[in-house]
N, C-alpha and C positions, 0 to 999 in steps of 0.2 A: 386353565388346567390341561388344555390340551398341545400345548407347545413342549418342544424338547428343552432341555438346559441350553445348549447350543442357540438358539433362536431366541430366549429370554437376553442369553448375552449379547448376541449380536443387536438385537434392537435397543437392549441398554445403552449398547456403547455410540449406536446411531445418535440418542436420543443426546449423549452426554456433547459430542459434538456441538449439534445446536444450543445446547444450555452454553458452552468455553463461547461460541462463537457469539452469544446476546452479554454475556460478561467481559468480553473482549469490548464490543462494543461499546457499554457500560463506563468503563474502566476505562481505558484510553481516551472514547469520544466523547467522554463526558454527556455520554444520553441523559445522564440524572442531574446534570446540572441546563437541563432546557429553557431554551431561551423566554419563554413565554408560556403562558398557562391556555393563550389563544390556542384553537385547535389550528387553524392555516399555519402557526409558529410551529407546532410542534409536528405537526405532518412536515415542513419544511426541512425542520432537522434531522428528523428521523430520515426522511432518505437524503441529505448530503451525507447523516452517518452513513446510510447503506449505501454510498456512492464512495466514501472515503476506504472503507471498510473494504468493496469491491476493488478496488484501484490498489490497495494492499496487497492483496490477495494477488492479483494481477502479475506486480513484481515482486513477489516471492513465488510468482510461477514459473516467472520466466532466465531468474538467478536460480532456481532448479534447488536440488538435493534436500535438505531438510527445510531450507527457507518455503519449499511449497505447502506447508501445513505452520507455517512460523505467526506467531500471533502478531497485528500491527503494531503493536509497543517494539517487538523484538526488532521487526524489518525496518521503523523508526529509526531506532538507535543504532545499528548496523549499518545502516543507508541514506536516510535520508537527514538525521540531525548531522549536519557540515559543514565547514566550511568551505565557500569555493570564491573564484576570482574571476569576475562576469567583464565583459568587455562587450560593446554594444555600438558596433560599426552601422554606417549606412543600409547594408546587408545581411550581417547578420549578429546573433545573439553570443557568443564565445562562453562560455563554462568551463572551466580549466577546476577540477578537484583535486586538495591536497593529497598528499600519501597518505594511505590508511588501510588497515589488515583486511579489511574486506572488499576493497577496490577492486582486484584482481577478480572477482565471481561478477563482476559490475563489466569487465572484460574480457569475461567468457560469456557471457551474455549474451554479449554486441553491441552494448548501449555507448560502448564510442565513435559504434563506426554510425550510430543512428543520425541521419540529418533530417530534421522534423520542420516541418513550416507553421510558423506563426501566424495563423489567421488575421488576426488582427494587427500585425506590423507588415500590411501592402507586401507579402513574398519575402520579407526575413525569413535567416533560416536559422533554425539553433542546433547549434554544435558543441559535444561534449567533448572533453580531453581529460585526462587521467593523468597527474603527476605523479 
């Protein structure tokens, strides 16, 4: 009783946040379809969810504008459901992606000029390209 109107809202709308971001989760990651009833299963999944979930989050941060509050289904479909054409030399990993309407915020980004090392192929490096 003793909060303003202004600060009921604002902590509703904090609150509502968290509720979109556990039914995001839900919804796309399939929380409710858990692999096992074991608790070490389901602490498992729960945080690759909260690691897939984070990694979303991530790049819709870094493609900027509205994609930094975009729910993982969204940045999914946008980004990462694609076709691409992988070439896999002595050195490196090649990624070449087709044309598509959102490519273009993918190189504004920077993630063509990104050359990232593949831990686990001895110093390959993967490299993206943009058709």
């Amino acid at each position: 009783m003793r909060r303003g109107a202004a600060d009921l809202i604002a902590h509703y709308a904090k609150r509502m946040l968290i509720e979109n971001s556990i039914s995001d989760g839900v919804d796309f990651f399939h929380m409710d379809a858990l692999s096992s009833a074991v608790a070490l299963k389901v602490n498992c999944d729960l945080q690759l969810t909260l690691m897939g979930s984070s990694l979303y989050r991530m790049l819709g941060a870094a493609i900027g504008g509205t994609y930094t509050t975009a729910e993982s289904r969204h940045l999914f479909r946008d980004f990462v459901e694609a076709s691409a054409r992988v070439q896999i030399t002595s050195d490196t990993v090649h990624v070449q992606f087709g044309k598509r309407a959102h490519n273009p915020l993918l190189l504004d980004a920077g993630f063509a000029k990104t050359d990232v090392a593949v831990p686990w192929w001895d110093g390959r490096r993967l490299q993206l390209s943009f058709g």
